[in-house]
C-alpha positions as CSV (number, residue, x, y, z in Angstrom):
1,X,21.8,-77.6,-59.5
2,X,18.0,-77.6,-58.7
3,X,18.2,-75.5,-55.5
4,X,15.3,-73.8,-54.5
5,X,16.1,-72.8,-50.8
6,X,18.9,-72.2,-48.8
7,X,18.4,-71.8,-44.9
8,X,20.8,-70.7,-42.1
9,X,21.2,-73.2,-39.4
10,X,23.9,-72.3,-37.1
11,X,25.8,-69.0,-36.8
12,X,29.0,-70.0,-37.2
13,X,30.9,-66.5,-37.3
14,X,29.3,-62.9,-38.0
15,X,28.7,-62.6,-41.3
16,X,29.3,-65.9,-42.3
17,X,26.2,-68.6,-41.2
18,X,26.5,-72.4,-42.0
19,X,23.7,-73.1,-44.3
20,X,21.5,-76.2,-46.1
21,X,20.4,-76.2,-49.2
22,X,17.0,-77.3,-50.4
23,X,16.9,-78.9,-53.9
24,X,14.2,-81.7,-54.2
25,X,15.3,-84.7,-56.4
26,X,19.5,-83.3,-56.4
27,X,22.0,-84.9,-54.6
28,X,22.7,-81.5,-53.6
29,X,19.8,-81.6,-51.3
30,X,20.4,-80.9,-47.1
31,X,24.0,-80.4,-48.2
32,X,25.7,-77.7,-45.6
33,X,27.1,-74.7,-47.1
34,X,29.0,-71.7,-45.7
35,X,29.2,-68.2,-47.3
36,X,32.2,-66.5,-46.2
37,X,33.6,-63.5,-47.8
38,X,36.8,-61.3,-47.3
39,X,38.4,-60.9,-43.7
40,X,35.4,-62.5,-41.9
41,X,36.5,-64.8,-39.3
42,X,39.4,-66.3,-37.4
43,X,42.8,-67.9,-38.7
44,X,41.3,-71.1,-37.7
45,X,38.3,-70.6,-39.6
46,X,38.4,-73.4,-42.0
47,X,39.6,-75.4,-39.5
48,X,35.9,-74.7,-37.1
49,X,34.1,-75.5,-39.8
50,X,35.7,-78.8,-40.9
51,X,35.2,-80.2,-37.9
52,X,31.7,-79.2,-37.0
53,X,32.4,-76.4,-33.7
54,X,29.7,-73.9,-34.0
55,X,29.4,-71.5,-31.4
């Protein structure tokens, strides 16, 4: 996949920050990832993150 870097850029719950990957020459580069991992977060969760609310 070619990435090198990935950098937190919003704190979108505890525990589980939106993210962008660095890869030079990928089409994965400055693509927004989230990490999220067992009970972290709300119902609405996945619903935040599709549409962009960070708080």
């Amino acid at each position: 996949m070619g990435i090198e870097a990935v950098e937190m850029i919003a704190p979108l719950v505890p525990g589980a920050p939106l993210c962008r990957a660095t890869a030079p020459g990928s089409s994965l580069d400055g693509v927004e990832v989230n990490f999220k991992g067992g009970q972290v977060g709300a119902e609405n969760y996945f619903g935040v993150l599709l549409e962009g609310r960070v708080f």
